[in-house]
C-alpha positions as CSV (number, residue, x, y, z in Angstrom):
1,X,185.2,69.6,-118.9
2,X,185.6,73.5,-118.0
3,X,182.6,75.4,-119.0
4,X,184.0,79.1,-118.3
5,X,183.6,81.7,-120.6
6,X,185.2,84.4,-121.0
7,X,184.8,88.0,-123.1
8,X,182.4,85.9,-125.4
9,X,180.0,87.8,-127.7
10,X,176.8,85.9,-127.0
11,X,176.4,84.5,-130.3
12,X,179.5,82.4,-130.0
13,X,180.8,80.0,-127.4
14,X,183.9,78.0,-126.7
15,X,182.1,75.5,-124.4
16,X,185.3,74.3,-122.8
17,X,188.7,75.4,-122.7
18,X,189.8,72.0,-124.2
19,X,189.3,73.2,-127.7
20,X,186.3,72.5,-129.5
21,X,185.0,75.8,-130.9
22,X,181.0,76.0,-131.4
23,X,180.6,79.0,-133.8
24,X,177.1,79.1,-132.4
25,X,174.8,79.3,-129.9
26,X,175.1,76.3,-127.5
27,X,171.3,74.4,-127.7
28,X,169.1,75.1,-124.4
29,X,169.2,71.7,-123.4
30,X,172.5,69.8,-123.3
31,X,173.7,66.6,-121.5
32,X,176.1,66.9,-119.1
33,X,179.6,66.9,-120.6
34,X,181.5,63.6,-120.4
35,X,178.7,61.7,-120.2
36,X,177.9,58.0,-122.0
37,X,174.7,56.2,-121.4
38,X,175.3,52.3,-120.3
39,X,173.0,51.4,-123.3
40,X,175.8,53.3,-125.7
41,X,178.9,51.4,-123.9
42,X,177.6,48.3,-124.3
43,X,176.6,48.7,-128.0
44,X,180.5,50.3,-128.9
45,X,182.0,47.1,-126.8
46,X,179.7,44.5,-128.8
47,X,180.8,46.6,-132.1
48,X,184.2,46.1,-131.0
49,X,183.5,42.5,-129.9
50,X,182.1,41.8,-133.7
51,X,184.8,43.4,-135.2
52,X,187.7,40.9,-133.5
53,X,185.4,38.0,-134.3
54,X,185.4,38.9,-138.1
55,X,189.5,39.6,-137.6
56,X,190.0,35.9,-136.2
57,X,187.9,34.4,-139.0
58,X,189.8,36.3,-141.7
59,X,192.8,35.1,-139.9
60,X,191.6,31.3,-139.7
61,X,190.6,31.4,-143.3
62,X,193.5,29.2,-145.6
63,X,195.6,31.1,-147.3
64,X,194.8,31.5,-151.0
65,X,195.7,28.2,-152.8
66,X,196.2,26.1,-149.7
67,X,193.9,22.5,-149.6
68,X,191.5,22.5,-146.9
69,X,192.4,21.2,-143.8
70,X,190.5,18.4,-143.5
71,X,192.0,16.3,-146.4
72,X,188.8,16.9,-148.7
73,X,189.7,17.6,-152.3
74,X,187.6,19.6,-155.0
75,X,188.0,18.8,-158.5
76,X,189.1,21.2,-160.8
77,X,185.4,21.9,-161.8
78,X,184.5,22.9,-158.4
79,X,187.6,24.9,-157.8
80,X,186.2,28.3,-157.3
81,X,187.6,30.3,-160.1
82,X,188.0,33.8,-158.4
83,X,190.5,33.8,-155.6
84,X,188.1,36.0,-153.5
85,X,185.8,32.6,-152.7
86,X,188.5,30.8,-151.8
87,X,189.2,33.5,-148.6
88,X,186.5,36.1,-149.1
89,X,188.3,38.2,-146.2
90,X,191.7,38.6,-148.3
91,X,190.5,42.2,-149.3
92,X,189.7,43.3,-145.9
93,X,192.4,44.9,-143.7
94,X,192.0,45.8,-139.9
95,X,194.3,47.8,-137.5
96,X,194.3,49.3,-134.3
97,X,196.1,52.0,-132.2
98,X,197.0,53.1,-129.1
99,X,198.4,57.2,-128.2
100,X,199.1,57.3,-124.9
101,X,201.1,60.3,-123.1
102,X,202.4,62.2,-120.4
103,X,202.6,66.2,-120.1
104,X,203.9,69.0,-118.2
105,X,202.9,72.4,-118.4
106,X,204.9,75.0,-117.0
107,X,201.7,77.3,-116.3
108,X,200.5,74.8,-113.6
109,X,196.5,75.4,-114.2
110,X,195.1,74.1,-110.9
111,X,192.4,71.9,-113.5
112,X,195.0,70.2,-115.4
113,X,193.1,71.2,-118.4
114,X,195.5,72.5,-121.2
115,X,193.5,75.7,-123.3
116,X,192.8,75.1,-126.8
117,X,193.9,71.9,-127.0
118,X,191.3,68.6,-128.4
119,X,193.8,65.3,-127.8
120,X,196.3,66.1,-125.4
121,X,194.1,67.7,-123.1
122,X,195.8,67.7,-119.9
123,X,198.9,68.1,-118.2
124,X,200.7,66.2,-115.3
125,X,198.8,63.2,-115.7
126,X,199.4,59.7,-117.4
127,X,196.6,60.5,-120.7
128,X,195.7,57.9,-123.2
129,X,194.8,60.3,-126.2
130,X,193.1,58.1,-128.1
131,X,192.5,54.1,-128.4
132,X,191.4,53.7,-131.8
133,X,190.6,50.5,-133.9
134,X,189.3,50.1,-137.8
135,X,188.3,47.7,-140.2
136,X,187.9,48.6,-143.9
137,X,187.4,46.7,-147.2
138,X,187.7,48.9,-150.2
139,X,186.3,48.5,-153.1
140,X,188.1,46.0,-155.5
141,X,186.5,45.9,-159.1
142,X,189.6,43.5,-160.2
143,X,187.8,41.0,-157.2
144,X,184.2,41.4,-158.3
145,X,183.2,44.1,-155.7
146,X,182.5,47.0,-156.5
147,X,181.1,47.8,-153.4
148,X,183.3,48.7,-149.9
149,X,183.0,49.2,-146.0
150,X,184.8,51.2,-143.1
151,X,184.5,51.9,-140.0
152,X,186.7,53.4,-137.5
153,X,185.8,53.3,-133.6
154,X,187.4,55.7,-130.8
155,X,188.0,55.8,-127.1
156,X,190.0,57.9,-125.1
157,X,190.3,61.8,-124.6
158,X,190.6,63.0,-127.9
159,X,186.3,61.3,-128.1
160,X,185.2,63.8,-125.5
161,X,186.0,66.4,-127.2
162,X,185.5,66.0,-130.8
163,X,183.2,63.9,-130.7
164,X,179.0,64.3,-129.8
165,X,178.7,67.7,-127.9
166,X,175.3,68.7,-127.2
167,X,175.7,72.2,-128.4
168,X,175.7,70.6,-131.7
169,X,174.5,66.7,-131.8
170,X,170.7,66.2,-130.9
171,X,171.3,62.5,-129.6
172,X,175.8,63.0,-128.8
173,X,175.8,59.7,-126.8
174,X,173.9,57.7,-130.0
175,X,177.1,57.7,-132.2
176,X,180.1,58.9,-129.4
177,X,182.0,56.4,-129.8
178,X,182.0,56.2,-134.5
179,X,184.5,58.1,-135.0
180,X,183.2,57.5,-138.7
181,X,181.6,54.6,-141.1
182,X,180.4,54.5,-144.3
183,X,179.4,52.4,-147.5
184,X,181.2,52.9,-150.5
185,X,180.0,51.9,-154.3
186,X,182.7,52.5,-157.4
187,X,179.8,53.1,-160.6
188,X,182.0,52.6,-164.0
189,X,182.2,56.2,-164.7
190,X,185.0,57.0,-166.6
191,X,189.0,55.0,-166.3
192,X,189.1,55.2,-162.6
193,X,185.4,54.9,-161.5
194,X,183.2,56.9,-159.7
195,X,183.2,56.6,-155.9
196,X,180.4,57.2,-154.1
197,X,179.9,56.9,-149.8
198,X,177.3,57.5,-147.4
199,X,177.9,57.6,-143.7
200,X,180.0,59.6,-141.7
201,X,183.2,60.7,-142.8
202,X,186.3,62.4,-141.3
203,X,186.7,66.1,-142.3
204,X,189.3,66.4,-144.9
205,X,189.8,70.3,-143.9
206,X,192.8,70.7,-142.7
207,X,196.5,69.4,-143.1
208,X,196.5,67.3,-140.1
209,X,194.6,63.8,-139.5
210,X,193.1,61.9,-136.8
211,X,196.1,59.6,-135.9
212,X,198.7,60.7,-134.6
213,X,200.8,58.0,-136.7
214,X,200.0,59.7,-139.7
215,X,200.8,63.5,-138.7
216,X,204.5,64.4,-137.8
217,X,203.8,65.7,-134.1
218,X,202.2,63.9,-131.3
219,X,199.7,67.1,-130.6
220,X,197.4,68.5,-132.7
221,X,197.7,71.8,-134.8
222,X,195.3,74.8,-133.8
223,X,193.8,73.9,-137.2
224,X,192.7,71.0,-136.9
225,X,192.2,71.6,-133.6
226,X,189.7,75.1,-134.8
227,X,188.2,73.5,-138.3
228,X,185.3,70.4,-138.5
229,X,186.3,67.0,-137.3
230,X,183.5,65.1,-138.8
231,X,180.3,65.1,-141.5
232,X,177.7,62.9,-142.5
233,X,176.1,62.4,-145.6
234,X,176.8,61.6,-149.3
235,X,180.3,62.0,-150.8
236,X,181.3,61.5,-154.2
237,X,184.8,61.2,-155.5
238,X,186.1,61.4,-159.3
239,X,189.5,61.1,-160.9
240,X,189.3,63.1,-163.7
241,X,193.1,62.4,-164.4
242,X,195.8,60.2,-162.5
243,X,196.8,63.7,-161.7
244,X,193.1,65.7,-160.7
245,X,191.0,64.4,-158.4
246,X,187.6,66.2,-157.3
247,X,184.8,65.8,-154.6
248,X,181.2,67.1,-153.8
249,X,180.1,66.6,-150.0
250,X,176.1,67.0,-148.9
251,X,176.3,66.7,-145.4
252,X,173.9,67.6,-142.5
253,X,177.0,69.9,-141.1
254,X,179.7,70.4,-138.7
255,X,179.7,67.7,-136.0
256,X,176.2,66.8,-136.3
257,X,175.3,62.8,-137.1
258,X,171.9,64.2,-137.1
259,X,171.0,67.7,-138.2
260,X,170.3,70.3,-135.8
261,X,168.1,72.2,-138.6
262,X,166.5,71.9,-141.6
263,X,169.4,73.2,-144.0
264,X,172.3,71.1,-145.8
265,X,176.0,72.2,-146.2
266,X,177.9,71.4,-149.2
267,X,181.6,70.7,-149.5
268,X,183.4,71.5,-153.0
269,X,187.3,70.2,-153.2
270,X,190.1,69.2,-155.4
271,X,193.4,67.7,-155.2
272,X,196.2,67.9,-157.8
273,X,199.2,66.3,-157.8
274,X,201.3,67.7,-160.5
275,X,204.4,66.0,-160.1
276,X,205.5,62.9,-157.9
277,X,206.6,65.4,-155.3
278,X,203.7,67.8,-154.6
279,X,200.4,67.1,-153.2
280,X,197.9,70.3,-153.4
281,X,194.4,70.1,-151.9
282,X,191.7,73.0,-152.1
283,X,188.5,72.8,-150.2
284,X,185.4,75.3,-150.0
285,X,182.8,74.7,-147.4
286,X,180.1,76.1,-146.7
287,X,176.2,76.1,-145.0
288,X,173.7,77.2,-142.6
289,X,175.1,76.2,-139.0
290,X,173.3,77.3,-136.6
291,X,170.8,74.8,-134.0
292,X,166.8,76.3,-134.5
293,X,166.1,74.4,-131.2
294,X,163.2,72.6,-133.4
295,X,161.4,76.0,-133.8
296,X,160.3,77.6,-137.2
297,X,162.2,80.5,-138.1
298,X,165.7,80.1,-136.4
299,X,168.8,81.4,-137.3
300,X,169.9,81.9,-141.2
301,X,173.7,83.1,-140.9
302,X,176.0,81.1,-142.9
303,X,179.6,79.3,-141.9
304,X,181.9,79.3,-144.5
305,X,185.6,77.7,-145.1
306,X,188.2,78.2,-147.9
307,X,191.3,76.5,-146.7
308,X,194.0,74.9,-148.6
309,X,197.4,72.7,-148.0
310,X,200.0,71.4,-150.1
311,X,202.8,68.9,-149.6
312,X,206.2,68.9,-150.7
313,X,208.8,65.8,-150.4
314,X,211.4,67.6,-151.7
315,X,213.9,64.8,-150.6
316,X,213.7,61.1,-149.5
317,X,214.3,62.4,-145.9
318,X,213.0,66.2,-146.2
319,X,209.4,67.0,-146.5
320,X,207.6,70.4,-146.3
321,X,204.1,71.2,-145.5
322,X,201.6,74.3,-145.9
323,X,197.9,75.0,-144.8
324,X,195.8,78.5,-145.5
325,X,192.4,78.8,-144.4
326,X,189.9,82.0,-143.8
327,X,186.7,81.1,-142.2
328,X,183.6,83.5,-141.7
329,X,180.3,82.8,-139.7
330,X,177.4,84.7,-138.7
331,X,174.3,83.4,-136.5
332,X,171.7,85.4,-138.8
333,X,172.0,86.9,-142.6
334,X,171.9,90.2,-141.4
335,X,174.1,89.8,-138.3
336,X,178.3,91.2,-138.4
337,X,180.4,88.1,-138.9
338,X,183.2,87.0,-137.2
339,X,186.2,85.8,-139.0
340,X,189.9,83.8,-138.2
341,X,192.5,84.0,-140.6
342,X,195.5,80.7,-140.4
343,X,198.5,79.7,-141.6
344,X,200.6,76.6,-140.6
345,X,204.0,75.7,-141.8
346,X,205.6,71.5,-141.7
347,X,209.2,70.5,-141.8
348,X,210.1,67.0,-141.2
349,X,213.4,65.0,-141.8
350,X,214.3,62.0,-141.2
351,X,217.9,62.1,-139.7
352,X,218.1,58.1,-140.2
353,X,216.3,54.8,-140.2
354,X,214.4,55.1,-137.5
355,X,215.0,59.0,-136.6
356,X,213.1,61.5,-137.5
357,X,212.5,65.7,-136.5
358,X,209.7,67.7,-137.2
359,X,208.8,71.7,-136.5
360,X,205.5,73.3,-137.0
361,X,204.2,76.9,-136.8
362,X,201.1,78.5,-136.7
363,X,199.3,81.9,-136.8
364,X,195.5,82.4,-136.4
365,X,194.2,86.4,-136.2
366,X,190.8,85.1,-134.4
367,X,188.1,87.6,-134.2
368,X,186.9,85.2,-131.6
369,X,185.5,82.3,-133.8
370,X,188.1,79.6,-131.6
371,X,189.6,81.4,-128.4
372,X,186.0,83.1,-127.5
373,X,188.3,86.6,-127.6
374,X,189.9,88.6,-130.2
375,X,193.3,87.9,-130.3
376,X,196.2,86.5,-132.4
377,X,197.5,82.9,-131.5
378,X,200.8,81.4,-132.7
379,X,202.4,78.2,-131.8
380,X,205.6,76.6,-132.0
381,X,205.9,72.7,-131.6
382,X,209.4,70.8,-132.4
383,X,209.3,67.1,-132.5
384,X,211.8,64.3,-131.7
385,X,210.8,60.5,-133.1
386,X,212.4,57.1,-132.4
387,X,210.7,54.3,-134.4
388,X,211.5,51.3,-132.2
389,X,209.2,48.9,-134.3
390,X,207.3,48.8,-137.4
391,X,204.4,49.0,-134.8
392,X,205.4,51.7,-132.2
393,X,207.5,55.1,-132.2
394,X,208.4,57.5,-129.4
395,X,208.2,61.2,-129.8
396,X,209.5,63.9,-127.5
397,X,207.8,67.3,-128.0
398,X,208.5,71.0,-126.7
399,X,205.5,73.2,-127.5
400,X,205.2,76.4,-126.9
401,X,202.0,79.0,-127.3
402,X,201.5,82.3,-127.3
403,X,199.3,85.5,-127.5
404,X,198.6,89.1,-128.0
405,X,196.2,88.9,-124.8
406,X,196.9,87.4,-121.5
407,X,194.5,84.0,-122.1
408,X,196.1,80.9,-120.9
409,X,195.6,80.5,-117.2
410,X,198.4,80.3,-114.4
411,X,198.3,78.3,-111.4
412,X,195.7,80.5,-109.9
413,X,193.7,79.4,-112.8
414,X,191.1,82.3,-114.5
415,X,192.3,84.9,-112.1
416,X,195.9,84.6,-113.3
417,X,195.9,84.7,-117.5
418,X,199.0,84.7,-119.0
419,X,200.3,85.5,-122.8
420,X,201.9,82.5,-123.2
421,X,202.4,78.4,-121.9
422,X,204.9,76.2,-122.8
423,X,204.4,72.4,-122.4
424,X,206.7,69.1,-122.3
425,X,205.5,66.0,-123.5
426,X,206.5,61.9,-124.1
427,X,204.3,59.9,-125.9
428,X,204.1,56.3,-127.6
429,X,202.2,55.2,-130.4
430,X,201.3,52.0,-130.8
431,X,199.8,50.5,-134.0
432,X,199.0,46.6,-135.1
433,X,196.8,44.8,-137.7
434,X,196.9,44.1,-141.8
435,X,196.0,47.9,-142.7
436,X,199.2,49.7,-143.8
437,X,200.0,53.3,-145.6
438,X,198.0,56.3,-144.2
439,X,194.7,56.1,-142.5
């Protein structure tokens, strides 16, 4: 990882070019970056491990209604009434994913490291993004279960950078590899429950998602790339209507497993859906998050987010997309903040069966909360998809990014900044198991 800085004001720090913005202070003691302890690899591989032994049992279980193999019968009496003890793994899904990718950026950078960027993080080199697999078993009142489990697990580029830093994780090699888990209970609150989880959760900031299967272009939006990528704590989640959904977040913060002081954020949202065709989230977010180094007395400035995005299919083969956001931090109460401003626009359609374009734009006005400088940022990406299989697509994507200040670097790296890159990329994604529909 690149650790220049650049123009910074000290109380913020981009601590690579990759594209993980801080909004604070980095912590005085860090771990190198990149690093993994052995202990930590070898607990993610037996996680992985347990998680395709329970996928071959649920695959070796009968399906629902068949005998038992070995010619024993049950009488009617012992029949087990509820189908869920006849195959108690029929409610739980697994799937895994491979994003894998090769880039070529026109500014040469000597490092291969593209600026502002947290998946596809470098250029003229076979990447694998990200290597992703998940198991998750909602909960299923009609099944007797009220209670559910997920987790998701993550290799690959796109883990060393959003994943444990040590400017904001106490332990980052502990959990590096959850991308997030957590319990679920549905209480019978109301017609559609009350869901409540505990564990680490993906950040719902933001238009985009973590797989790439699930977004319309292979790379990832300054947005996403800018906004939280994780939280843990409590979550609960009521329908108030088929057509109004709300959600209250406690969390220890942004990026932090374990809290790095001794204050809790909160994260207020909503999501209507007023007719079949739209899909309108609003989130507020907001806390005190900055490290105190486990000192008395550290910093009291608050980080605050109002973004919001809506969805519009307004055909069977056109869809549009829209995210807003305006964030605002400050290391202490009585210190000047810093703010970035953002808009992103979606287009997809799908020309036929299995061909599909897409187009996004964005504009930021950063203050110097992402970039490390004051400057405005726009993008451009346009994407080309070929959906060979149920289980793996091709995209082709042209990208091109630009600025109001010379920032991205040239082949003679930090001594040669330009106002603009343009990149080239082909990438697979790959995708098997029982778990369909958005993840």
């Amino acid at each position: 990882m690149d650790s220049r800085k650049r123009r910074v004001p000290v109380e913020y720090l981009l601590s690579d070019r990759v594209g993980m913005p801080r909004w604070r202070r980095t912590l005085a003691a860090s771990a190198p970056a990149g690093s993994l302890r052995v202990s930590a690899m070898w607990e993610a591989i037996g996680a992985l491990a347990m998680l395709l032994v329970l996928a071959t049992l649920a695959k070796a279980q009968p399906p629902d209604g068949e005998p038992p193999q070995d010619g024993g019968s049950q009488s009617p009496a012992s029949q087990p009434s509820d189908q869920s003890a006849v195959n108690p793994w029929r409610n739980v899904t697994f799937g895994a994913t491979l994003e894998g990718y090769y880039q070529y950026d026109w500014n040469h950078p000597p490092d291969r490291v593209i600026p502002l960027r947290a998946y596809d993080t470098r250029a003229n080199t076979f990447g694998i993004q990200q290597a992703a697999f998940v198991v998750d078993a909602s909960p299923d009142v009609d099944a007797g279960r009220r209670y559910g489990l997920r987790a998701d697990l993550q290799w690959g580029q796109a883990t060393e950078t959003v994943q444990g830093s040590p400017a904001n994780e106490p332990r980052p090699d502990v959990y590096r590899n959850i991308w997030q888990v957590y319990g679920s209970y549905l209480f019978p609150v109301g017609e559609n429950g009350l869901q409540t989880d505990f564990g680490k959760f993906a950040s719902m900031l933001g238009y985009e998602t973590n797989y790439a299967k699930d977004n319309q272009a292979f790379s990832r939006a300054y947005l996403f790339n800018f906004l939280p990528f994780y939280h843990t704590g409590l979550r609960v989640t009521f329908p108030v209507t088929d057509k109004v959904s709300v959600l209250y977040m406690l969390t220890n913060g942004i990026q932090q497993t374990e809290d790095f002081n001794d204050y809790k954020s909160s994260h207020i949202a909503a999501t209507v859906k007023p007719v079949s065709q739209v899909a309108w989230t609003v989130n507020y977010y907001f806390g005190q998050e900055q490290p105190d180094g486990g000192e008395p007395g550290g910093p009291d400035g608050f980080f605050r987010v109002f973004d919001t995005y809506v969805t519009y299919t307004a055909t069977s083969a056109l869809t549009l997309g829209l995210d807003a956001n305006y964030v605002t931090n400050e290391v202490t109460a009585d210190a000047d903040s810093l703010s970035l401003q953002g808009v992103g626009t979606y287009a997809r359609y799908q020309v036929s069966g299995p061909i599909g374009l897409g187009m996004r734009w964005e504009r930021l006005d950063d203050e110097g909360l992402f970039g490390g400088i004051d400057q405005i940022l726009q993008e451009v990406t346009l994407t080309a998809e070929y959906k060979l299989a149920d289980g793996f697509l091709v995209r082709g994507e042209f990208r091109r990014d630009w600025s109001d200040q010379s920032f991205f670097p040239g082949s003679g790296g930090a001594d040669e900044l330009r106002d603009h890159q343009n990149t080239l990329l082909l990438g697979g994604v790959w995708v098997i198991g029982t778990k369909k529909g958005a993840w």
